[in-house]
C-alpha positions in Angstrom: -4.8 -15.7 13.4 -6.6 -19.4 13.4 -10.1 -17.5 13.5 -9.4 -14.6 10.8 -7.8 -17.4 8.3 -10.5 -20.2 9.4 -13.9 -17.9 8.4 -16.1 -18.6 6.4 -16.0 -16.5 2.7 -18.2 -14.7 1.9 -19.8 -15.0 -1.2 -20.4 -11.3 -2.3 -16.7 -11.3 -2.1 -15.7 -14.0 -4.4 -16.9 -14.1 -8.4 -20.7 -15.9 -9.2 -18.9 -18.7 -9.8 -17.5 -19.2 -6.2 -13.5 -18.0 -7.1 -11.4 -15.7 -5.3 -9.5 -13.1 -7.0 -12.3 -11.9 -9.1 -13.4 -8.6 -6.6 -11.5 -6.1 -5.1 -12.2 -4.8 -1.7 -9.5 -2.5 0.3 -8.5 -4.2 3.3 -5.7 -4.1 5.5 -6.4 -7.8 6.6 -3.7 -9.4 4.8 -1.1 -7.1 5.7 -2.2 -8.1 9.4 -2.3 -11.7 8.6 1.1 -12.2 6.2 3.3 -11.3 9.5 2.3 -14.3 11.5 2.6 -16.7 7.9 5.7 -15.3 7.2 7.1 -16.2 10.9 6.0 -19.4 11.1 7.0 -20.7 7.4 10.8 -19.1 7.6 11.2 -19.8 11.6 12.1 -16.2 11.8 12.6 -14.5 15.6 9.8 -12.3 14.2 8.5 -11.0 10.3 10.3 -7.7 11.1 13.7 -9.6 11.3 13.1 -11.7 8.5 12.0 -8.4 5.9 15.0 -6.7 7.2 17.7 -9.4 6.5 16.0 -10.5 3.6 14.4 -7.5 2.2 16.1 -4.3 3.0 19.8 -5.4 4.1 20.0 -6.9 0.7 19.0 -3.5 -1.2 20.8 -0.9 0.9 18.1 -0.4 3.5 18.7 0.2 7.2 16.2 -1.5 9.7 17.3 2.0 11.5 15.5 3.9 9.1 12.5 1.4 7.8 10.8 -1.0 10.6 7.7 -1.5 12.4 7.3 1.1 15.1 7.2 0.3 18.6 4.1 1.3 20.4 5.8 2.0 23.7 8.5 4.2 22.1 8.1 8.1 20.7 9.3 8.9 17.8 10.5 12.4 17.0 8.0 12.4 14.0 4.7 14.1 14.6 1.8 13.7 12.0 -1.0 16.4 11.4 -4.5 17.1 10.5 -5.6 18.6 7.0 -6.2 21.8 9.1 -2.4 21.7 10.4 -3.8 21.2 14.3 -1.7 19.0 15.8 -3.5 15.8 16.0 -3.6 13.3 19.3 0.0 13.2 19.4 0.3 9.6 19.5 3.5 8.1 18.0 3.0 5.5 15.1 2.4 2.7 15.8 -0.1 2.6 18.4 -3.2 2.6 17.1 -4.1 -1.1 17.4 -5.0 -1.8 14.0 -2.5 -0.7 12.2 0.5 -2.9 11.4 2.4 -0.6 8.8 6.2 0.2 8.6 7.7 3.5 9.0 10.3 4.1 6.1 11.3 7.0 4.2 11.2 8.4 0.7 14.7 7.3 0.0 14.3 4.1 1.3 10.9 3.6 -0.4 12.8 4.4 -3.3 16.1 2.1 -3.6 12.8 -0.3 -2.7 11.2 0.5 -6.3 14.5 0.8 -8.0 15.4 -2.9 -6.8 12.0 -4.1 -8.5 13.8 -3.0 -11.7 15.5 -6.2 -12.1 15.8 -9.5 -10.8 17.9 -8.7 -7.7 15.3 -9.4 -5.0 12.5 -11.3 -7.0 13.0 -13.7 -9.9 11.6 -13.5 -13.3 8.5 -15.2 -12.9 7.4 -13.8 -9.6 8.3 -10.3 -10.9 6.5 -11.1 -14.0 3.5 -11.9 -11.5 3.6 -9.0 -9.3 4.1 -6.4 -12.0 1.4 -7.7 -14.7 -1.8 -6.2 -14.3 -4.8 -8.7 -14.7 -8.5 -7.8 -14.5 -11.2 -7.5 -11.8 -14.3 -8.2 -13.2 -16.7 -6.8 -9.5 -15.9 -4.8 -6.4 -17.7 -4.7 -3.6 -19.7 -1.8 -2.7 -18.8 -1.2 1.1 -22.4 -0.1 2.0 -25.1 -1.7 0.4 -22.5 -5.3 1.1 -23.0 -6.6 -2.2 -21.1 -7.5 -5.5 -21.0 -4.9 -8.3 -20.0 -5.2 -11.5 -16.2 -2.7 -12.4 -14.3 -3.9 -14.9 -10.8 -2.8 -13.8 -7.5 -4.2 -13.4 -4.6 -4.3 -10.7 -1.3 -5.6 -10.3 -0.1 -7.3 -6.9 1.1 -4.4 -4.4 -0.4 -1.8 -6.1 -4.1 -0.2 -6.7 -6.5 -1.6 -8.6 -7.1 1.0 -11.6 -9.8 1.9 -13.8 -11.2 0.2 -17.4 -7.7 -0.6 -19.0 -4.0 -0.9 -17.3 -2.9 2.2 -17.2 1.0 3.4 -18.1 2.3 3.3 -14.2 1.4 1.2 -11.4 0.6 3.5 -8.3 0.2 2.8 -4.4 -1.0 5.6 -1.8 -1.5 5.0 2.1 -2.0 7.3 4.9 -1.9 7.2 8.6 -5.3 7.8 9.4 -6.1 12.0 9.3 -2.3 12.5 9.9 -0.1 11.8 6.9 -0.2 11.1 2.9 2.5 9.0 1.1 2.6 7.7 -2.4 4.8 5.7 -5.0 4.6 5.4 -8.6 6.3 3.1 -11.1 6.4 4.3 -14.4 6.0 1.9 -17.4 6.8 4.2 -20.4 10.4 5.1 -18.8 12.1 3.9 -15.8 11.0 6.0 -13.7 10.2 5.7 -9.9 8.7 8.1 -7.7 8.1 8.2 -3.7 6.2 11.1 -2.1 5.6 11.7 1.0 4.2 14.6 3.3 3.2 15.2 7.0 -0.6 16.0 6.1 -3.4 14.3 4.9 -4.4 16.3 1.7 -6.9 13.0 0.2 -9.2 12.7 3.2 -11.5 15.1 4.5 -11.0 14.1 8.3 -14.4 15.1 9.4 -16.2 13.1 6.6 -14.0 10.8 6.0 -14.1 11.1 2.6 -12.7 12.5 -0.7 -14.1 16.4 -1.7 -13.3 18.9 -4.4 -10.8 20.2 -2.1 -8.9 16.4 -2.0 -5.4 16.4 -3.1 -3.8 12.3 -3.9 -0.3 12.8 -4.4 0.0 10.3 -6.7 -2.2 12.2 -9.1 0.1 15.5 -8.7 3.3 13.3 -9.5 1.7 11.8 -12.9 0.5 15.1 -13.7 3.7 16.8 -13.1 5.3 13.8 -15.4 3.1 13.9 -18.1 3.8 17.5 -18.5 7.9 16.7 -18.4 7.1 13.6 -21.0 3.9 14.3 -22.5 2.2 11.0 -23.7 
């Protein structure tokens, strides 16, 4: 924790002028990081404990269906390829960089439903969290420089393109296994959690998107825009 906070910036990843906040770049480093803060400022037993009493008890969520996975258990979920082969086998959790929750589409939904009012978060912070504000750069992965975007993004949620857009969307797989995806509708209150056992986004051998990619969240604002068209 002391060496990933203490390094040094780097400057391609803050704006010309030397501020953070200006380019985004897809990392899971936080996620990682924000357990150990979260211990240490509350004096939690552990982050888990504290998100579950303070998080999802309050909201109607079980820690028995949403909690971080324990690497020497097996779970009775099994995650596949694209190609529906069954992949390593290995339950969540125990790849070592990952440091996600399990949950459910019902839970992930009372989750979004609570961010429709003030019951968890108070005005200003949910002012903060759901108010898109611009990012000027992003960083291009493999030439490791600055370039210019011109998007937006709200905290939680991913960045978007030229102008904020009606909904405020999030995806996230377990690598080549699984695809899930919320969406927070702005012209209705509307809130949507998908999830499926197979990675339809990711082309597992390239590791990339191709004409045959499929992002959920992209088939549930299609399939809303045709219910309420714009």
């Amino acid at each position: 924790m002391r060496t990933y906070i203490g390094q040094r910036p780097d400057q391609q990843l803050l704006g010309p002028d030397g501020r953070g906040g200006q380019v985004y770049r897809y990392s899971n480093g936080g996620f990682i990081a924000i357990r150990g803060i979260v211990q240490a400022m509350t004096g939690a037993g552990s982050y888990e404990d504290w998100v579950v009493q303070n998080v999802l008890t309050p909201i109607g969520v079980s820690g028995r269906s949403t909690y971080l996975p324990d690497p020497g258990r097996r779970y009775d979920i099994r995650y596949y390829q694209r190609t529906l082969v069954p992949a390593r086998g290995d339950p969540p959790g125990t790849n070592p960089h990952e440091a996600s929750w399990n949950s459910c589409a019902a839970d992930m939904g009372r989750l979004l439903a609570s961010l429709r009012g003030t019951s968890l978060l108070n005005a200003a912070s949910m002012q903060a969290m759901l108010t898109p504000y611009p990012l000027p750069y992003r960083y291009d992965q493999a030439a490791r420089e600055r370039r210019p975007y011109g998007g937006w993004i709200s905290l939680g949620f991913d960045a978007s393109g030229p102008r904020p857009r009606s909904r405020l969307q999030k995806n996230g797989t377990y690598t080549d296994h699984s695809q899930a995806a919320i969406v927070r509708f702005e012209d209705a209150a509307i809130d949507v959690s998908f999830q499926t056992n197979t990675d339809t986004a990711i082309n597992p051998v390239t590791r990339r998107s191709d004409r045959a990619s499929v992002w959920p969240e992209a088939v549930i604002a299609n399939a809303f825009n045709r219910l309420i068209p714009p």
